[in-house]
Backbone as JSON, one array per atom type, in Angstrom:
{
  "sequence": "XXXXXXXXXXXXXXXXXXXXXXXXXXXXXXXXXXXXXXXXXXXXXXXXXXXXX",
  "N": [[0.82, -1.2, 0.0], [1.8, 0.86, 1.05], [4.16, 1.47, -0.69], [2.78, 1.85, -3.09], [1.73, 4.09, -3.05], [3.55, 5.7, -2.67], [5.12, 5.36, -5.21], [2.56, 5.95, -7.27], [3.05, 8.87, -6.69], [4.99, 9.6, -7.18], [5.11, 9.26, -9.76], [3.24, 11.01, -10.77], [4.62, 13.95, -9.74], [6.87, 13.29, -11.86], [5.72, 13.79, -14.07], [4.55, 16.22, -14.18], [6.69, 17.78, -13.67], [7.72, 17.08, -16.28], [5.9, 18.88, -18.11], [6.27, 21.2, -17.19], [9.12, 21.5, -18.27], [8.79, 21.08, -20.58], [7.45, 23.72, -21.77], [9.73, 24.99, -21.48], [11.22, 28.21, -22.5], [13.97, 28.82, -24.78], [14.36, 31.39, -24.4], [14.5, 32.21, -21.93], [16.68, 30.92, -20.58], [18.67, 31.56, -19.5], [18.21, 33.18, -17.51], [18.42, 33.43, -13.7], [17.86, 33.64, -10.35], [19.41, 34.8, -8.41], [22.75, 35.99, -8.16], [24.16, 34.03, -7.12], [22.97, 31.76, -7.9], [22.08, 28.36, -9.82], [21.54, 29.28, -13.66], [18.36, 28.71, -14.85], [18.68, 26.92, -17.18], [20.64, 25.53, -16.8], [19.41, 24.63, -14.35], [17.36, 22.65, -15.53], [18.93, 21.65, -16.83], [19.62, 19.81, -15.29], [17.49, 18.52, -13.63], [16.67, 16.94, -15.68], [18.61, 15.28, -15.99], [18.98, 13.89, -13.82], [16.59, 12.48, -13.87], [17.06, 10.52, -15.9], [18.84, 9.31, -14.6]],
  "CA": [[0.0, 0.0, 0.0], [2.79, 2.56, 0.89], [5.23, 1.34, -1.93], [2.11, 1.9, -4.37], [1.37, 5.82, -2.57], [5.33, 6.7, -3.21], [5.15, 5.51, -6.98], [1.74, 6.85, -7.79], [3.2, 10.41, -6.11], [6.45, 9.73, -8.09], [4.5, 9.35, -11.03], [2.73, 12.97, -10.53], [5.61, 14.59, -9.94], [7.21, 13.05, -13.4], [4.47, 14.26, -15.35], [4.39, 17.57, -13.86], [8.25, 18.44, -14.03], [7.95, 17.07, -17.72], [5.12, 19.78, -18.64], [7.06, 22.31, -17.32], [10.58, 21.54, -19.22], [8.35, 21.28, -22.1], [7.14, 24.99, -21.74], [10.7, 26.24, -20.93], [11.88, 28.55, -23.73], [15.0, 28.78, -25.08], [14.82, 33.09, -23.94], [14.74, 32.38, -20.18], [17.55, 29.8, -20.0], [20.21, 32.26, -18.92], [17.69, 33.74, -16.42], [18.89, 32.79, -12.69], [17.08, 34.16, -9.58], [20.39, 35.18, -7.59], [24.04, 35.68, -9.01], [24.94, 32.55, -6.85], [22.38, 30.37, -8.81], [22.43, 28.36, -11.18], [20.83, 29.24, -14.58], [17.62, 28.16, -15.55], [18.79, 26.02, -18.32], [21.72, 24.77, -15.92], [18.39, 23.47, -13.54], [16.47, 22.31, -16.04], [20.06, 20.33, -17.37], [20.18, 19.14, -13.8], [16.83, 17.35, -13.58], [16.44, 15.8, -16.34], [20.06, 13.82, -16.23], [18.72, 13.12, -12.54], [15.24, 11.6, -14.74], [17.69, 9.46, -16.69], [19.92, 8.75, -13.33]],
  "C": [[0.86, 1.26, 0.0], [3.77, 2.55, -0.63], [4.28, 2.03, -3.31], [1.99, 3.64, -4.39], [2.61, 6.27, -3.73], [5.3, 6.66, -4.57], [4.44, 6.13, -7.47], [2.09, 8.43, -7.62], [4.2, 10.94, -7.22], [6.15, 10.32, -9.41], [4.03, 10.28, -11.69], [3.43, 13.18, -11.01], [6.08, 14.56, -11.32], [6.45, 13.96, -14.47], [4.47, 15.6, -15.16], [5.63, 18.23, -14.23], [8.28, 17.84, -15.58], [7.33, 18.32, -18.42], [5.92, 21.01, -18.35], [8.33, 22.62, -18.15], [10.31, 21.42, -20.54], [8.0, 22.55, -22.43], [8.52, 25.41, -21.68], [11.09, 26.82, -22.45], [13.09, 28.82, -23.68], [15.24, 30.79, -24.56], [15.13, 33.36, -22.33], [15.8, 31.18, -19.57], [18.43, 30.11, -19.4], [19.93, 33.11, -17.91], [18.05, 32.92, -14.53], [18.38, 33.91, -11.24], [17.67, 34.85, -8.5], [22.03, 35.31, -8.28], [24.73, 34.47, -8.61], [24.07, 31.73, -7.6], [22.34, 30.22, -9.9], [21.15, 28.66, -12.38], [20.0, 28.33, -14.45], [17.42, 26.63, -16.38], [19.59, 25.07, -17.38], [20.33, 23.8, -14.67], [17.66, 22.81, -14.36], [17.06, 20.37, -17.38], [19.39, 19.12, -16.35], [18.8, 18.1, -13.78], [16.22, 16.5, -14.59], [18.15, 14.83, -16.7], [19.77, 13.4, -15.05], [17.39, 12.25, -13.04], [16.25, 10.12, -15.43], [18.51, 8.74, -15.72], [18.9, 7.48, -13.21]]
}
């Protein structure tokens, strides 16, 4: 029952962080919300090679 919660939640999530990296445009990739963070594009690297991890 819990193993099924965590996947179905997982599963969300997936779907949700896909819709968004499908909206991102190529004009806000170099946008970054602090000078210590990273770009946009640099987070958007980051979770999808953690999708393929």
């Amino acid at each position: 029952m819990v193993k099924q919660l965590i996947v179905g939640d997982a599963m969300h999530e997936l779907a949700t962080t896909r819709r968004i990296l499908e909206r991102l445009s190529e004009e806000h990739m170099p946008w970054r919300p602090h000078e210590k963070s990273m770009t946009l594009g640099e987070l958007a690297t980051h979770l999808i090679n953690l999708l393929n991890w």
